[in-house]
C-alpha positions in Angstrom: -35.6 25.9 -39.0 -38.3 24.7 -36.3 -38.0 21.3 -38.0 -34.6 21.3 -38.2 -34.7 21.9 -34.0 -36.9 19.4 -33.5 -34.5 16.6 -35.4 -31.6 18.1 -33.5 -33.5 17.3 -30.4 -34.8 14.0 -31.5 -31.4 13.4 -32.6 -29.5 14.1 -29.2 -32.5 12.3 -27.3 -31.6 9.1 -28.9 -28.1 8.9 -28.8 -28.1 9.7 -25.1 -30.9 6.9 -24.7 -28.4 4.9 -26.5 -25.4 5.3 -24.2 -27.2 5.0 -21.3 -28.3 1.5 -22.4 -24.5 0.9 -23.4 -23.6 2.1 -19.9 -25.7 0.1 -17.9 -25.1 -2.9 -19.9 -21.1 -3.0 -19.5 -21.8 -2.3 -15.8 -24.2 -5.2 -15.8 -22.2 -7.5 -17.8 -18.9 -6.7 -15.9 -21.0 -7.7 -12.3 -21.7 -10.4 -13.7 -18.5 -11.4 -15.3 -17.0 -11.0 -11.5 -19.8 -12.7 -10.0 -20.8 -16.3 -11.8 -17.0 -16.0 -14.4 -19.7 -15.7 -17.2 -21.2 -12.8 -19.3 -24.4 -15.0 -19.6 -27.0 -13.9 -17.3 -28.3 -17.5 -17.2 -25.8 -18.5 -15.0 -26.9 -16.6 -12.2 -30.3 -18.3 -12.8 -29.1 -21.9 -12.6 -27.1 -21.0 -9.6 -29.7 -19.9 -7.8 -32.1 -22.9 -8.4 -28.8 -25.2 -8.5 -27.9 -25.8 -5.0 -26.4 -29.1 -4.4 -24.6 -31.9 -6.3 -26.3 -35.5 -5.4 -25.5 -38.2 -7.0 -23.2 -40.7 -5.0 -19.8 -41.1 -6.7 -20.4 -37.4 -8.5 -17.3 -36.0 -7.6 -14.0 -37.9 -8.5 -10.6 -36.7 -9.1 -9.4 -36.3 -13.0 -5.7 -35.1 -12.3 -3.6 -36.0 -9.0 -0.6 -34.2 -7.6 2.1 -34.8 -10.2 4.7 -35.2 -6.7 4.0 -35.1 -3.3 5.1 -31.7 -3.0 1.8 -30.9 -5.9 0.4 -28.0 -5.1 -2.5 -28.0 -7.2 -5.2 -31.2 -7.7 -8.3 -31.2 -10.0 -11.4 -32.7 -9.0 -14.9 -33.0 -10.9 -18.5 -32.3 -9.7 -20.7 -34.5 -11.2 -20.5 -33.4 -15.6 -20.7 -30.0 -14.9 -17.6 -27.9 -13.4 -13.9 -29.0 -12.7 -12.1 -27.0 -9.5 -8.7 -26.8 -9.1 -7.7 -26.9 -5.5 -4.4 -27.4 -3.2 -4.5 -30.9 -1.8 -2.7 -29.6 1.5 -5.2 -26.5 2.3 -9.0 -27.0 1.3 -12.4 -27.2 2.7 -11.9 -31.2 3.2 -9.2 -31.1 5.9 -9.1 -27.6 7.1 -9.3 -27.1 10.8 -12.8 -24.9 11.8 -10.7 -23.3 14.2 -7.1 -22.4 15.9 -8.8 -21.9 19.1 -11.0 -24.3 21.1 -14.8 -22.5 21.8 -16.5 -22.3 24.4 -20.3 -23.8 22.9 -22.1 -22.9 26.0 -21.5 -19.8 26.6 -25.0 -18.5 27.4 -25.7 -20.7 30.4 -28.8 -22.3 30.7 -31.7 -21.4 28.4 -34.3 -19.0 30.1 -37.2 -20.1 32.0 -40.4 -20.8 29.7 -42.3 -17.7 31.6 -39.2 -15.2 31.6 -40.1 -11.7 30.6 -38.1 -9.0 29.2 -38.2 -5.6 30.5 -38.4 -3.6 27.2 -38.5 -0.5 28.9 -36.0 -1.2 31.2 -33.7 -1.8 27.8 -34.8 0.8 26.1 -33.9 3.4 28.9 -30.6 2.1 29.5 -29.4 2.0 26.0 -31.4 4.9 24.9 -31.0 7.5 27.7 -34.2 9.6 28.3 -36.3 10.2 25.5 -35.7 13.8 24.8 -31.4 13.8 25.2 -30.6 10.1 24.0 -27.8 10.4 26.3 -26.7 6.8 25.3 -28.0 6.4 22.1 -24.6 6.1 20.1 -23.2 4.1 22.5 -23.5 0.2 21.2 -20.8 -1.0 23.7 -22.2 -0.1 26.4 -25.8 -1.5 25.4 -24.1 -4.7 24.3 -22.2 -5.3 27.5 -25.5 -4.3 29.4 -27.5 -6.9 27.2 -24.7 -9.9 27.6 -24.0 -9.5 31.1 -27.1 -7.6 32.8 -30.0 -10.4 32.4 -30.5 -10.6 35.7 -31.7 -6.8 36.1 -33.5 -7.0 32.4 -35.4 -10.6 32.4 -37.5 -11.4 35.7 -40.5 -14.2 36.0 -43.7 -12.8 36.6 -45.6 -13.5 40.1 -47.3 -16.6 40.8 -50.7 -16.3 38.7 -49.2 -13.6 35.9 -46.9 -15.8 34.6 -48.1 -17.0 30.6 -48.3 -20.5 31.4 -51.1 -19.6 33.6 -53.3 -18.0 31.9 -56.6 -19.1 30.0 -55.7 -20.6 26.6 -58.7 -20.3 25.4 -57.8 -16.5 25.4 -54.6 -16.1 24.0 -53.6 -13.6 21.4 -52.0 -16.4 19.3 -54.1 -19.2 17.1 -53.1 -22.7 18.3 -51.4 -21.2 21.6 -51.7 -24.7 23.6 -51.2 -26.7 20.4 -54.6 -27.8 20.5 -56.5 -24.6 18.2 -56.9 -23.2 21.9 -59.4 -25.6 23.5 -57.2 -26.8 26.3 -58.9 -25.2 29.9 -54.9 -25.0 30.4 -51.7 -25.4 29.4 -49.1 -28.1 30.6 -47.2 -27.5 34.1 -43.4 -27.3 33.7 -42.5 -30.7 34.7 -45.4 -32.4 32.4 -44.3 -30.6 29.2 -42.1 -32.4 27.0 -38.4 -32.0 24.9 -38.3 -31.9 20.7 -37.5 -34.9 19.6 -36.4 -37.5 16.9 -40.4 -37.0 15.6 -41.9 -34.5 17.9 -41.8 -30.9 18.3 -42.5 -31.4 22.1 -45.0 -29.6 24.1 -44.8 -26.4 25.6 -45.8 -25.1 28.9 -47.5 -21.5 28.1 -48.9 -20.1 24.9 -46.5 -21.0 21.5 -45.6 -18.2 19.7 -45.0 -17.8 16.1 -42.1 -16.1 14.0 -43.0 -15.4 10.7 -40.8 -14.7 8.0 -41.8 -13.6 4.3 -39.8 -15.4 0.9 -40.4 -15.6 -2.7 -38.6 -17.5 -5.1 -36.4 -20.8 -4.7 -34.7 -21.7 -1.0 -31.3 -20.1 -1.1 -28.3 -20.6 1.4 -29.9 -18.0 2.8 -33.0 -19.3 3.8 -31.0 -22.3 5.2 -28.8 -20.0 7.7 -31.9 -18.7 8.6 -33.9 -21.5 9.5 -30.5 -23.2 10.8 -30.1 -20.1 13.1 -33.7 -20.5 14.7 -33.3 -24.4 15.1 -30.1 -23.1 16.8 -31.0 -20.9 19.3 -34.9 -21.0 20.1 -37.5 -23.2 22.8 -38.6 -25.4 19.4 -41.8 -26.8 21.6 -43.0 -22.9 22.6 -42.2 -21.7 19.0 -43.5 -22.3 15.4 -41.6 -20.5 12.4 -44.3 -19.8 10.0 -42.5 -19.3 6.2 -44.9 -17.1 3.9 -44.3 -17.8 0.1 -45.6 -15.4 -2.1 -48.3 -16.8 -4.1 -49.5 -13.8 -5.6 -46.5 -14.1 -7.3 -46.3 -17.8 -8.3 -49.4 -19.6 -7.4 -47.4 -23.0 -7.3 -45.1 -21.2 -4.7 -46.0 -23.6 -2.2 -46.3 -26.7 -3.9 -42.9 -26.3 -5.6 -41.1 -25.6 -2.1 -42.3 -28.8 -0.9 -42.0 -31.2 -3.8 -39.0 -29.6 -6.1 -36.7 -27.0 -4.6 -33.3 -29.5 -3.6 -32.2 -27.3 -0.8 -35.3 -27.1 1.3 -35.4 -30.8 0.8 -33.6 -31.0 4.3 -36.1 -29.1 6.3 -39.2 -31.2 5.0 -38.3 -33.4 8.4 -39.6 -30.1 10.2 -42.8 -29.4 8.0 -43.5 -32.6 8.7 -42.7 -32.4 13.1 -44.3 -29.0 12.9 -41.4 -26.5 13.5 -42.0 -25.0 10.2 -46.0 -24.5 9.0 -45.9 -23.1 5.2 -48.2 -20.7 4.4 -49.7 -19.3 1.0 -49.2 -15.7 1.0 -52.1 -13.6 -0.7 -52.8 -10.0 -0.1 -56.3 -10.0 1.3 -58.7 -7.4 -0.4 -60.4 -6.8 3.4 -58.8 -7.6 7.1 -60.7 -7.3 9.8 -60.3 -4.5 12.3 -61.2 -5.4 16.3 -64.9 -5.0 17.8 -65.2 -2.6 20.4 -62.8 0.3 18.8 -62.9 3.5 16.8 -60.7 1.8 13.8 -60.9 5.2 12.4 -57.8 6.7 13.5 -59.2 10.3 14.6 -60.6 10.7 10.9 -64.1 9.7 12.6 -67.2 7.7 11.2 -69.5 9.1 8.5 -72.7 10.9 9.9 -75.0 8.3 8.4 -73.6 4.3 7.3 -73.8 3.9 3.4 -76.4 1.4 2.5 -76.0 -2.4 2.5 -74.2 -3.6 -1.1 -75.4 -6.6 -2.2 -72.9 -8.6 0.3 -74.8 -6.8 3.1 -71.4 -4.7 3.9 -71.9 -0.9 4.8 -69.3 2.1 4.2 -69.1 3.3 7.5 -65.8 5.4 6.8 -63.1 6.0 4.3 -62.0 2.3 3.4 -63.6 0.6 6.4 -66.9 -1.5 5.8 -69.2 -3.1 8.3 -71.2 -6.5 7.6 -74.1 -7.8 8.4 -73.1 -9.4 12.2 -71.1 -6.0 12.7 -67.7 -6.9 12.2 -65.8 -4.1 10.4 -63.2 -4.9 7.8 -60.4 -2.3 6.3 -61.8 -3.0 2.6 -59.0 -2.5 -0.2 -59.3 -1.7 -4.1 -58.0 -3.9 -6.8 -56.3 -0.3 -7.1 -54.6 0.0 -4.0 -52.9 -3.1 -4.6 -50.6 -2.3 -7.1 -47.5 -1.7 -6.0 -43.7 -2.4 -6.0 -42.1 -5.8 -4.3 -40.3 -3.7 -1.7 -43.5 -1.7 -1.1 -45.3 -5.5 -0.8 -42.8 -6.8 2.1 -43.0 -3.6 3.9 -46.5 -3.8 3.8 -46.7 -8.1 4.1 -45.0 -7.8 8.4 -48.3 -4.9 8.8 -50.7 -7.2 7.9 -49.5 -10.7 9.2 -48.6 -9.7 12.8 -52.5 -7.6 12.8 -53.6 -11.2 11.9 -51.4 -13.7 14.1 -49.6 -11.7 16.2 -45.7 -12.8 17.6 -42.5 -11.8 15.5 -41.6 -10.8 12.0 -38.4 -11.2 10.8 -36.8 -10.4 7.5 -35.1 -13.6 5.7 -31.3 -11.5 6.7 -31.7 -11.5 9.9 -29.8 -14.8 11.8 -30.9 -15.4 15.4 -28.4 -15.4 18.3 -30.5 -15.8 21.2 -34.0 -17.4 22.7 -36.3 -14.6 21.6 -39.4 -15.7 23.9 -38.4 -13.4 26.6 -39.0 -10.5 24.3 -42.7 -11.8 23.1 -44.2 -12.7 26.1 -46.3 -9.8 27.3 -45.8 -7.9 30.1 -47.9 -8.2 33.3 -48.5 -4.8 33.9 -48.8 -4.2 30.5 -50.0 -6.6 28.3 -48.3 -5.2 25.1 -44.6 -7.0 23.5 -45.0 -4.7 21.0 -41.6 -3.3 19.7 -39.1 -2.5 16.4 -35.8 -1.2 16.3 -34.2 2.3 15.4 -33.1 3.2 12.2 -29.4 2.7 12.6 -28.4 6.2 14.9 -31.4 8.5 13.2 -32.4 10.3 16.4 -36.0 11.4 15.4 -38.7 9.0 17.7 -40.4 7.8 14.3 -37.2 6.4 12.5 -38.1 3.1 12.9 -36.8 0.1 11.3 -39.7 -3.0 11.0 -36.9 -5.7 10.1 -37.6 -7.4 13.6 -40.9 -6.4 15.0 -43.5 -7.4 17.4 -47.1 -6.9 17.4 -50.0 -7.7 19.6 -52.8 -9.4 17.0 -56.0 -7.6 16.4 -55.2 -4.8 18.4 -55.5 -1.0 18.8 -52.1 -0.6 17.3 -51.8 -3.1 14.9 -55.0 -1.7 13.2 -53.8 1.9 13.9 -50.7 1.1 11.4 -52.4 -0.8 8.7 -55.4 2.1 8.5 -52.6 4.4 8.3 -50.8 2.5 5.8 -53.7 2.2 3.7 -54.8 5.6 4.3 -51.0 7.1 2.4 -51.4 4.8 -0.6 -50.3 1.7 1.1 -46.9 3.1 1.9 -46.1 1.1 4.9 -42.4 2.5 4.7 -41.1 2.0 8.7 -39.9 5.4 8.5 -42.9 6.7 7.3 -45.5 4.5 9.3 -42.9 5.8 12.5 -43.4 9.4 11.6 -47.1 9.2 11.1 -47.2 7.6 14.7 -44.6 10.5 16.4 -47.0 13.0 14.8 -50.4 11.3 16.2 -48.4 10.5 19.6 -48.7 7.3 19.0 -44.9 6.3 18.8 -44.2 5.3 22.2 -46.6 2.6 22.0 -44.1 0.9 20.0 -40.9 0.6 21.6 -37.7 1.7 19.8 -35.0 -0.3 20.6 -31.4 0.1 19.9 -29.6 -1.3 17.4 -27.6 -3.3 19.6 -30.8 -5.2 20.1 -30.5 -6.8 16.7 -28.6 -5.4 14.1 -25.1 -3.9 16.1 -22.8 -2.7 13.2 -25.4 -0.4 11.5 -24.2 2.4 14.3 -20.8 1.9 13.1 -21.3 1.5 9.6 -22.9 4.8 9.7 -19.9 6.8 11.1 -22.4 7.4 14.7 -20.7 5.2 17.1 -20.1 6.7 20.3 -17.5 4.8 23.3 -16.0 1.4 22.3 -16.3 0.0 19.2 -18.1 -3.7 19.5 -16.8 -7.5 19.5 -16.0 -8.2 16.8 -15.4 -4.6 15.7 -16.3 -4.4 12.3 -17.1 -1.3 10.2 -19.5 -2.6 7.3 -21.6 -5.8 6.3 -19.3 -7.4 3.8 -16.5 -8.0 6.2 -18.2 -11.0 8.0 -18.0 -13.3 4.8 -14.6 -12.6 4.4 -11.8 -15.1 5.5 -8.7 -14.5 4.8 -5.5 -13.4 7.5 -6.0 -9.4 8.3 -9.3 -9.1 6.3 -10.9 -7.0 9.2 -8.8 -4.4 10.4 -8.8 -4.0 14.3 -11.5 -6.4 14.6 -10.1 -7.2 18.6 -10.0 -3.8 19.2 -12.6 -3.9 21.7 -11.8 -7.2 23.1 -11.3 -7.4 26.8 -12.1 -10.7 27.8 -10.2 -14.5 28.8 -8.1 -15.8 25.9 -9.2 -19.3 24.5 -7.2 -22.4 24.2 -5.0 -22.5 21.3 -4.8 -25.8 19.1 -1.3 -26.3 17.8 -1.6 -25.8 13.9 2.3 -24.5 13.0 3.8 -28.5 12.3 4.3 -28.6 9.2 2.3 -31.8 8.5 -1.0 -32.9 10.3 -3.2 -35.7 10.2 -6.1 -34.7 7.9 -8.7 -37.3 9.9 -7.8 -35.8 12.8 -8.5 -32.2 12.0 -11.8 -33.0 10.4 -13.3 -31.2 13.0 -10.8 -29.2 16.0 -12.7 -30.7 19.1 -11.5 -33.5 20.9 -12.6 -36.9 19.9 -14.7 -35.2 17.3 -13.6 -36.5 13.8 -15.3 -40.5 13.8 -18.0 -38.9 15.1 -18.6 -36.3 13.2 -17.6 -38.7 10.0 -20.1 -41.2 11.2 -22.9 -39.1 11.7 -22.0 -37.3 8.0 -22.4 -41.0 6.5 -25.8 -41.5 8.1 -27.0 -38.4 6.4 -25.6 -39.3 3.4 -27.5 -42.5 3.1 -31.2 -40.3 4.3 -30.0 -37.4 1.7 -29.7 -39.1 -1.4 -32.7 -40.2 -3.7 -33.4 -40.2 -7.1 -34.9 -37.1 -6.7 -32.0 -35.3 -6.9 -30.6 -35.5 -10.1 -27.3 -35.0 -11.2 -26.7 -31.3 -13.7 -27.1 -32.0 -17.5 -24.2 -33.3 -19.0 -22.0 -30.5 -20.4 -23.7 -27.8 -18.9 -20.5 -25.7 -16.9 -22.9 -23.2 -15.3 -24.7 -25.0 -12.5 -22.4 -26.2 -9.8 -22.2 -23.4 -7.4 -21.7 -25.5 -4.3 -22.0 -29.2 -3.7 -21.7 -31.6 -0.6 -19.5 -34.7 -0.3 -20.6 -38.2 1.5 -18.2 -39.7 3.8 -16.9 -42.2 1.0 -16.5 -39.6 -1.5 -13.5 -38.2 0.9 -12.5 -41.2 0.9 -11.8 -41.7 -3.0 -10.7 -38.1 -3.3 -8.4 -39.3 -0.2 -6.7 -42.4 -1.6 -6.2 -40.4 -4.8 -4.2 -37.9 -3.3 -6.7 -35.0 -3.6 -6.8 -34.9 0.1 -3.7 -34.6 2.0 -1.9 -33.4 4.8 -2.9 -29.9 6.3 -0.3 -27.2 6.1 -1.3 -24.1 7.5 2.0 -22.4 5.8 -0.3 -23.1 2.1 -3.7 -22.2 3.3 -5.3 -18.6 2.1 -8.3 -19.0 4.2 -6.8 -20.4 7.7 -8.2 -20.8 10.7 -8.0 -18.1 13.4 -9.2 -17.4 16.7 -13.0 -16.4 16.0 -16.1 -18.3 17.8 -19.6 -17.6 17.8 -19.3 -16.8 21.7 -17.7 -13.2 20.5 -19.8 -12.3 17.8 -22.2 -9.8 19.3 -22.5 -11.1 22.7 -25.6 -9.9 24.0 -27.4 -9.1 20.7 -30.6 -11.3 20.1 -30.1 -11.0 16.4 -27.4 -10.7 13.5 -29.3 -8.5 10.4 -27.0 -9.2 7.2 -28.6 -6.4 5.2 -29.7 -7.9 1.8 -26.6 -8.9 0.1 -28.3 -11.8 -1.8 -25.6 -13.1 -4.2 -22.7 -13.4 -1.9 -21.3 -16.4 -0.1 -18.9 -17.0 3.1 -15.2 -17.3 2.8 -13.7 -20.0 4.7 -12.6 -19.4 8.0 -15.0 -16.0 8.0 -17.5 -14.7 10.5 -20.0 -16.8 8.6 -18.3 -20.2 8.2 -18.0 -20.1 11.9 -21.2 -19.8 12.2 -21.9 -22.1 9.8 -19.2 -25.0 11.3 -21.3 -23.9 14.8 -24.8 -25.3 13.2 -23.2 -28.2 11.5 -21.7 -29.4 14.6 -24.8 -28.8 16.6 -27.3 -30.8 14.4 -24.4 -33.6 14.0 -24.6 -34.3 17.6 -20.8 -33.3 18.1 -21.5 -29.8 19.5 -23.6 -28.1 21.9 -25.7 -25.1 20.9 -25.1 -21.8 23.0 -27.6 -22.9 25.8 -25.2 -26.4 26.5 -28.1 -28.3 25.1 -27.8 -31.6 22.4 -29.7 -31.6 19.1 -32.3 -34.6 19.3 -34.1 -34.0 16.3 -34.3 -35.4 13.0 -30.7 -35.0 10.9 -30.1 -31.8 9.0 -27.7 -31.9 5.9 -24.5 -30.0 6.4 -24.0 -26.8 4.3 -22.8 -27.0 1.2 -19.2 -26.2 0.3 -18.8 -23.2 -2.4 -16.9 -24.2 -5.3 -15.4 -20.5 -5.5 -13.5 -21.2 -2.3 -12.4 -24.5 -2.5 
């Protein structure tokens, strides 16, 4: 009978086993039936590495309207996918918008030595620390952040100001752009503008943004870096990109020689705007001279004896060498550990090391973010995150955008803690750790309004007015189509924008190419110079046959033209269109925030007309010399390739 039992068990065991794996594979296949239109999880794989169809002449129509009342055309990209698309309503001669924006909306750019008052913006969007009387109110926060600089942002005294100060001191490596050997940096009036081949020169310490990737460039990356080129002082900033080596050793060398997308930043590795850099977990980082790196735990009674590299234990994971620098030593042990636990742990260890921003790849900049990393006078310190979502316990914090002074009391503080639990570098963790040690307010906790504004909303804890745009989860901003986003105005209290006149039945499809006045030849000019820089033998054309690998794809100016003459372009009619344009611009979308965070959602891409395409139309038409950015400046750098165009939209 005992044997019996056993089988019985064995039995049930395996056919549970069994329909789990059954389970999980329909849910599996069926996401990815609705995601590529293919059960083959290949597809996925191709698209991600796939990202834009070269060749000149690629994409040709096969099948023109039968009539000129046709609603349906068929084009071809390059041998590998044929789209089906209405010649009268498609990404070729849709208007970017019903409504004429206002590019300039954020007045001039800052001053290079403005300061932010953290405090100041954490008290007024906070409340007081123990009632967090304002907490839940993002409206209020976001209309004191938009409209309030003037209280919050002030330019330090004659002699405190950044610019001022001793290079050859500064927290940053390469501050003056000159590894810190300048006796001081450039006055105002002697620094110089990015241009065509030159990053420029900055008047006061650059500071770097980092941000941590692995695998192929991704639209994502490209909104990202877009977003920064967008909105930041180029000569006072450096975005460093880490790629994870530890992962791919040839992380590095494939970024720069075969991934398609980031072809169009290598311009900027080469002016210096983005500085790739090898990511490797270190097994030992050193702790600052001068300080009880201990953490309260204290130092052994006696050092351990020199190891053969002259090192000596003189506490739990903290080693001192021979010329009495200590190190925070880790085990080949200690560093085995999840991916999510490795990018919580990658923004401890960088900003200990270099110091300035972190960001995660889903977060989009909005605004210059200098202000907030310049140190404070009286202080000295930038250092701040933000709050997990509306969590009202002081150690909730959320690391996505942080701040940290290099090689400091507090930067060491965290990673010796981190280390200490296992290298769990969890924010909410690392934040409890520091509310229990009293350490928390020496990170500022600012609201979410500061750089991620839904999440308050998204978790049902919104307090007052919803925001502008109102919108009550993360998916909503790809999406395009009419009434999408319910009550997305809702909040809305300010001037209404010029309408364009979109309800004739007919329009002239040249003419809409892009909604701004006098825009179109421009714009089509400027698209045919990139063109001719974009396309090389290096990027070659999908293997013939192969129906998996066009995901998006870009056009040259003459392309349109064949597709065009063939019909496949015609006429706008606003009557036919699913995705049409509407009355959204990047001046309303989250006034006042410095960042947008998208929250992971990897694998999807922006509907026409959405949240996202506006944004996206907004870079394009800022790098294409048509637009201005939000600060009324003109891009005068080297060309940028337009973003791609999603097959699954057009």
């Amino acid at each position: 009978m005992p044997d019996l039992g056993c089988a019985r068990n064995l039995f049930s065991l395996l056919r549970n086993l069994l329909l789990a794996i059954l389970l999980y594979s329909s849910i599996y296949i069926l996401i990815n039936l609705v995601r590529t239109g293919s059960i083959d999880p290949r597809v996925r794989l191709k698209h991600t590495q796939s990202a834009q169809v070269p060749a000149k002449e690629e994409i040709r129509p096969i099948g023109g309207p039968s009539s000129p009342s046709s609603s349906k055309v068929t084009i071809q990209i390059g041998n590998a996918k044929t789209i089906t698309i209405n010649p009268h309503a498609n990404w070729f001669n849709r208007p970017e918008s019903a409504v004429l924006p206002r590019d300039d909306y954020l007045g001039p750019r800052p001053h290079v030595d403005t300061v932010a008052n953290l405090s100041l913006l954490v008290e007024e969007c906070r409340g007081t620390y123990e009632g967090l009387e304002r907490m839940r109110d993002v409206f209020h926060c976001m209309e004191y952040q938009a409209n309030k600089e003037d209280e919050y942002y002030f330019v330090p005294e004659t002699g405190s100001r950044a610019s001022e100060q001793d290079p050859q001191k500064a927290e940053y490596l390469n501050a003056d752009g000159h590894n810190n050997t300048l006796q001081k940096y450039l006055s105002v009036s002697a620094a110089e503008p990015a241009a065509l081949s030159s990053v420029g020169t900055c008047p006061g310490p650059i500071i770097p943004m980092h941000v941590y990737w692995t695998g192929p460039a991704t639209w994502r990356v490209e909104i990202f870096i877009k977003s920064y080129l967008y909105t930041q002082n180029l000569p006072c900033s450096r975005l460093w990109l880490w790629l994870d080596t530890d992962r791919n050793p040839k992380a590095l060398d494939h970024m720069l020689k075969k991934d398609v997308l980031f072809k169009r930043f290598l311009p900027f590795v080469e002016r210096g705007d983005v500085v790739l850099k090898e990511w490797k977990f270190p097994s030992r980082i050193p702790l600052p001279k001068d300080m009880d790196n201990t953490d309260g735990v204290g130092y052994y009674q006696t050092p351990g004896k020199p190891d053969l590299n002259g090192d000596s234990a003189v506490a739990d994971g903290i080693v001192r060498d021979e010329t009495g620098q200590e190190w925070l030593a880790l085990t080949s042990k200690q560093m085995t550990f999840l991916p999510q636990a490795i990018s919580d742990a990658v923004r401890f260890v960088i900003l200990h090391l270099h110091g300035g921003l972190y960001c995660d790849m889903d977060v989009l900049f909005l605004r210059d973010m200098r202000p907030l990393l310049l140190p404070d006078p009286s202080t000295g310190e930038h250092a701040f995150a933000e709050r997990w979502a509306a969590h009202p316990h002081p150690g909730d914090y959320n690391t996505a955008i942080m701040s940290l002074t290099a090689n400091s009391s507090l930067s060491s503080y965290f990673l010796r803690g981190g280390v200490r639990m296992g290298l769990n570098f969890h924010p909410r963790v690392i934040g409890r750790m520091a509310w229990k040690d009293k350490r928390n307010q020496e990170l500022l906790m600012l609201e979410t309004a500061a750089f991620d504004p839904i999440w308050t909303e998204f978790n049902w804890a919104r307090e007052g007015r919803c925001t502008v745009p109102c919108l009550r989860d993360y998916g909503v901003a790809f999406k395009g189509k009419p009434e999408a986003i319910r009550d997305e105005w809702e909040s809305y209290d300010g001037p209404q924008l010029e309408e364009i006149d979109l309800t004739k039945r007919e329009m002239d499809a040249d003419a809409l190419e892009h909604t701004l006045p006098d825009a179109a030849p421009a714009r089509r000019q400027r698209r045919a110079e990139l063109a001719k820089r974009y396309e090389s033998a290096e990027e070659q054309p999908p293997a013939p046959g192969d129906k998996s690998v066009v995901e998006s794809f870009s056009t040259t100016s003459e392309e349109e033209d064949t597709l065009r003459a063939a019909g496949v372009i015609g006429d706008y009619r606003i009557t036919e269109d699913t995705y049409p344009p509407n009355n959204r611009t990047l001046g309303n979308f989250f006034r006042g925030a410095w960042t947008y965070h998208i929250h992971n959602q990897w694998l999807r891409h922006p509907e026409p007309s959405s949240w996202f395409s506006v944004i996206q139309h907004a870079h394009d038409g800022f790098f294409t010399g048509v637009r201005q950015n939000p600060y009324g400046e003109r891009w005068a750098g080297p060309p940028i390739a337009p973003y791609n165009r999603w097959a699954e939209y057009t």
